[in-house]
C-alpha positions in Angstrom: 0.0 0.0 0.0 1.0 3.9 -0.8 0.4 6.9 1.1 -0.1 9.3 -1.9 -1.1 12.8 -1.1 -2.6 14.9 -4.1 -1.1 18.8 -4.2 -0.4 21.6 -6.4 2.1 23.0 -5.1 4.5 24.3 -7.6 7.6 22.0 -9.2 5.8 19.0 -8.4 4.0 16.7 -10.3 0.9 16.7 -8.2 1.0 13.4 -6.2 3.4 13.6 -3.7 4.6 9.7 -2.2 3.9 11.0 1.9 5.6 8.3 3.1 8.8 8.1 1.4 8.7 11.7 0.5 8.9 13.4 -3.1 7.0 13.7 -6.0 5.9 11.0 -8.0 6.7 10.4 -11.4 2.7 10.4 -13.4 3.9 7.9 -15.8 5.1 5.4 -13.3 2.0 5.9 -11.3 -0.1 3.2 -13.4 -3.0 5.6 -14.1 -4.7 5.5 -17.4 -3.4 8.3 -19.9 -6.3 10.3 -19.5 -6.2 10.6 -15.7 -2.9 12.0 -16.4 -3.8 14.5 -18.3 -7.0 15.8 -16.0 -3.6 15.7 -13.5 -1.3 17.7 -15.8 -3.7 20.2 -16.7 -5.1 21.0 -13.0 -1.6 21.5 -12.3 -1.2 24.1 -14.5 -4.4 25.6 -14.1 -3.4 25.8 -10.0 0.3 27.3 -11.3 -1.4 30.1 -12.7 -3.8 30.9 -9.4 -0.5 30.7 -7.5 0.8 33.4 -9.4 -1.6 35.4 -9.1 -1.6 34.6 -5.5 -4.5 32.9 -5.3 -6.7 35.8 -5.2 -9.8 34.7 -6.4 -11.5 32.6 -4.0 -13.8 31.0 -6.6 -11.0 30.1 -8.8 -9.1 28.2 -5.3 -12.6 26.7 -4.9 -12.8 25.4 -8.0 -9.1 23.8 -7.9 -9.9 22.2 -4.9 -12.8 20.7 -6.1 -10.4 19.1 -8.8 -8.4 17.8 -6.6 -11.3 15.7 -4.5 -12.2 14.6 -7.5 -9.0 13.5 -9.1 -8.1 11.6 -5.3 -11.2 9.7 -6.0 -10.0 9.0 -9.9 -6.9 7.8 -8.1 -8.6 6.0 -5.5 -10.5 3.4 -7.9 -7.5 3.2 -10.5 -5.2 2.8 -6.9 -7.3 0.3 -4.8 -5.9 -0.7 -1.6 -3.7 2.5 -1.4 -4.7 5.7 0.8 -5.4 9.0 -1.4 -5.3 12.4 0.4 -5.7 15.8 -0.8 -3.8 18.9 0.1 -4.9 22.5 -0.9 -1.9 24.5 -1.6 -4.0 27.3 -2.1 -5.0 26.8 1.5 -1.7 25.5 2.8 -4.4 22.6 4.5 -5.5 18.9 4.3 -9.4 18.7 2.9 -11.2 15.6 3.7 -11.5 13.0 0.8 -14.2 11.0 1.6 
């Protein structure tokens, strides 16, 4: 089982191994191609609010909301390994349920 921690904090790839620490590498992850992508492109979509330091609250909303949803993508292409999500924006755990 893997501790994997969903984030988009900048330089990363946007799942983060908490246990072992680092980023992981999305095509190593064993996530179909599109779920990559959804992963990629939330990324950069959360690079850009962190430029702009986050200061639209819908926008951090909105890329949080991502983010649940791509730890439950994760969750049934990953069974049996524990998917969190941190908001960047929020610099704070949000419950995946």
């Amino acid at each position: 089982m893997r501790y994997l921690l969903v984030d988009g904090m900048l330089s990363g790839t946007g799942v983060r191994d908490a246990t072992c620490g680092g980023y992981v590498d999305l095509a190593e992850l064993g996530v179909l191609p599109n779920v990559v992508q959804l992963i990629t492109g939330w990324l950069a979509r959360y690079e850009t609010a962190h430029y702009q330091q986050f200061d639209d609250p819908r926008e951090v909303q909105a890329l949080d909301e991502i983010g649940l949803e791509l730890c439950g993508r994760l969750a049934q292409e990953l069974p049996g390994n524990k998917i969190e999500y941190f908001s960047a924006a929020r610099m704070e755990k949000l419950k995946f349920a």
